[in-house]
C-alpha positions as CSV (number, residue, x, y, z in Angstrom):
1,X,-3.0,-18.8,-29.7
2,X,-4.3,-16.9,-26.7
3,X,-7.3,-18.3,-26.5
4,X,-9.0,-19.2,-23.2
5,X,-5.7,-17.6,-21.7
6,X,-6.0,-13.6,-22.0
7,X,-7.6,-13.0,-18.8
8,X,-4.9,-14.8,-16.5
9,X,-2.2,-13.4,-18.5
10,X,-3.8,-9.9,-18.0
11,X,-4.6,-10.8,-14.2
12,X,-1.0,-11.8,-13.9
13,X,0.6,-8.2,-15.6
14,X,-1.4,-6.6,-13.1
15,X,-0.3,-8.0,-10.0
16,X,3.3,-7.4,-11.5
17,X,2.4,-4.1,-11.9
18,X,1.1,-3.1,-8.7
19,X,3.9,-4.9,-7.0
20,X,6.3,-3.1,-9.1
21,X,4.6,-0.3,-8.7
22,X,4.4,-0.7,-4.5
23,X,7.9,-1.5,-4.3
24,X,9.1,1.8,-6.0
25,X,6.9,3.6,-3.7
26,X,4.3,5.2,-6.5
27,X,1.7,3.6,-4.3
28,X,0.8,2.0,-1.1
29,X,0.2,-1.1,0.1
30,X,-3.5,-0.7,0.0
31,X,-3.5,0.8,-3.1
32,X,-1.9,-1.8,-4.5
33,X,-4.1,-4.4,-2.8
34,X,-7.3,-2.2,-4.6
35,X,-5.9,-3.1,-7.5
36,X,-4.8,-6.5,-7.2
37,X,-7.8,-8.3,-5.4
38,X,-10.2,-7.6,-8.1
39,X,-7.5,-8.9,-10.6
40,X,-7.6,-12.0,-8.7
41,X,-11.3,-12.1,-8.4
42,X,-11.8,-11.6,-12.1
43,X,-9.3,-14.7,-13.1
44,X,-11.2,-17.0,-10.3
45,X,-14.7,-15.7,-12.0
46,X,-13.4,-16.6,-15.6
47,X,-12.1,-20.0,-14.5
48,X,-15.2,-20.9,-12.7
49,X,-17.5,-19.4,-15.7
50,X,-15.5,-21.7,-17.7
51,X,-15.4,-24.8,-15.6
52,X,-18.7,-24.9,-15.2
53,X,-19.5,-24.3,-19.2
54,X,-17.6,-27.0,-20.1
55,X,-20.0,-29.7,-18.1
């Protein structure tokens, strides 16, 4: 069901988190860009991995 889907899903929570979590003032701003950037980075990574595998 999830197949081929976890890691954006999970990429996704995790920007909602750290915005959530930035807006309620647990954290900065550049905390919560530590957090989301690699988030980001990783869903890019899987997308190309599996772009590129699928050739």
């Amino acid at each position: 069901m999830l197949s081929g889907y976890k890691t954006y899903i999970l990429a996704c929570v995790t920007v909602i988190g750290a915005a959530a979590s930035y807006l309620v003032g647990d954290m900065t701003i550049q905390q919560a860009l530590a957090i989301v950037v690699p988030a980001i980075s990783g869903a890019f990574v899987r997308h190309g991995i599996a772009t590129t595998a699928a050739k």
